[in-house]
Residue, then its C-alpha position, 0 to 999 in steps of 0.5 A: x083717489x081720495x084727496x088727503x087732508x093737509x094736518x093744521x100744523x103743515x098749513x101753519x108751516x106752509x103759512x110762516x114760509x108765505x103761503x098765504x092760502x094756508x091761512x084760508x084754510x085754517x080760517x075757513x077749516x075751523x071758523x064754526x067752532x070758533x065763531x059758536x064758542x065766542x057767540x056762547x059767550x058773548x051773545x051778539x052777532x056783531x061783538x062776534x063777529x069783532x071777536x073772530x076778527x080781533x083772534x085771527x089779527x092776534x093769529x096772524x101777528x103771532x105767526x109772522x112774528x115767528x112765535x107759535x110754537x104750538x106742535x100741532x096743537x092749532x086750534x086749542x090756541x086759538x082757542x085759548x086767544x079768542x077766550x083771552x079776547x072775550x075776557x078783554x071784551x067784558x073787562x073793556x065794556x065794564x060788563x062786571x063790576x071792578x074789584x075793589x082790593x080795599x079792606x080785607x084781602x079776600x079775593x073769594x068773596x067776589x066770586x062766591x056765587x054759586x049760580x056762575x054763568x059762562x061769562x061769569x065762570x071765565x072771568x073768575x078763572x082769569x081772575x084766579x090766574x092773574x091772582x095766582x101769578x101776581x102771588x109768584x111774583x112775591x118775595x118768598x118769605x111774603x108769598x109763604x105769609x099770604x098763603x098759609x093766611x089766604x088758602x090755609x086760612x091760618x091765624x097769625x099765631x099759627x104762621x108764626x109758630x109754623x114759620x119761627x118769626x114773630x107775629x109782628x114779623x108775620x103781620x108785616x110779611x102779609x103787609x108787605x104782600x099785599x103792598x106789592x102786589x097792588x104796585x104790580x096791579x097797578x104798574x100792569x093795569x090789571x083788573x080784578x074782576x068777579 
């Protein structure tokens, strides 16, 4: 008789009611891939190593907590927290250069190299998520501004026109944008990185 394999999400389950075996389980079930994902990233055994660690802490104080609510989906969620901790890493040891949001706002001109490699193509994504979520914080006359002048690459003129307000009124939308979204960037501690 064929011993059946336990699916991820009962072990999660026998986890959160304090079988604390089912958390080896899991570790040891998908330990390879997530330890080879991390190191593809980051190429050293010992930041590695910190990495695996750091994601399965993260893991553990998210189930005790009583906040995964995944369904089943256990290993793309770890995934995704290893991923947000290799970001965290390049970001905490300056491996990139910091953003400097001085001047014209174009936030595509700090990724614009066609050669990205995987450690340069995560953070870029990061960054175009944390951009993209700073701008649904703005007010909605402000968020409209900023993106018909950044994605739509609309002159002043045309905003006015397509908007109905003034090209001052237009001007001061996109001013204020920008003001708001550095108070965010810095309130949060958030760093742009390219």
């Amino acid at each position: 008789m064929q011993k059946e394999t336990i699916t991820d999400a009962v072990l999660v389950s026998n986890y959160i009611k304090g079988d604390e075996t089912a958390l080896e389980v899991l570790i040891t079930r998908h330990k390879q891939r997530i330890y080879s994902f991390i190191y593809s990233k980051v190429y050293d055994r010992d930041v590695t190593e910190d990495v695996f660690q750091d994601t399965f802490i993260k893991v553990i104080r998210t189930l005790k907590r009583g906040k995964y609510n995944e369904e089943g989906k256990f290993l793309p969620w770890v995934m995704r927290i290893a991923h947000n901790l290799v970001i965290d890493y390049f970001r905490k040891n300056k491996r990139m250069p910091k953003f400097d949001n001085s001047g014209e706002f174009n936030i595509f001109s700090v990724i614009s190299d066609s050669s990205l490699n995987a450690e340069k193509t995560m953070v870029k994504e990061q960054v175009e998520a944390d951009v993209r979520r700073l701008i649904e914080e703005l007010p909605e006359d402000q968020k409209e501004v900023l993106m018909m002048r950044m994605y739509n690459d609309m002159s002043f003129k045309e905003i006015s026109e397509r908007t109905g307000v003034s090209i001052n009124t237009a001007l001061g939308r996109m001013r204020y944008a920008l003001i708001n979204m550095r108070k965010v960037i810095e309130k949060h501690n958030i760093v742009l990185t390219n």
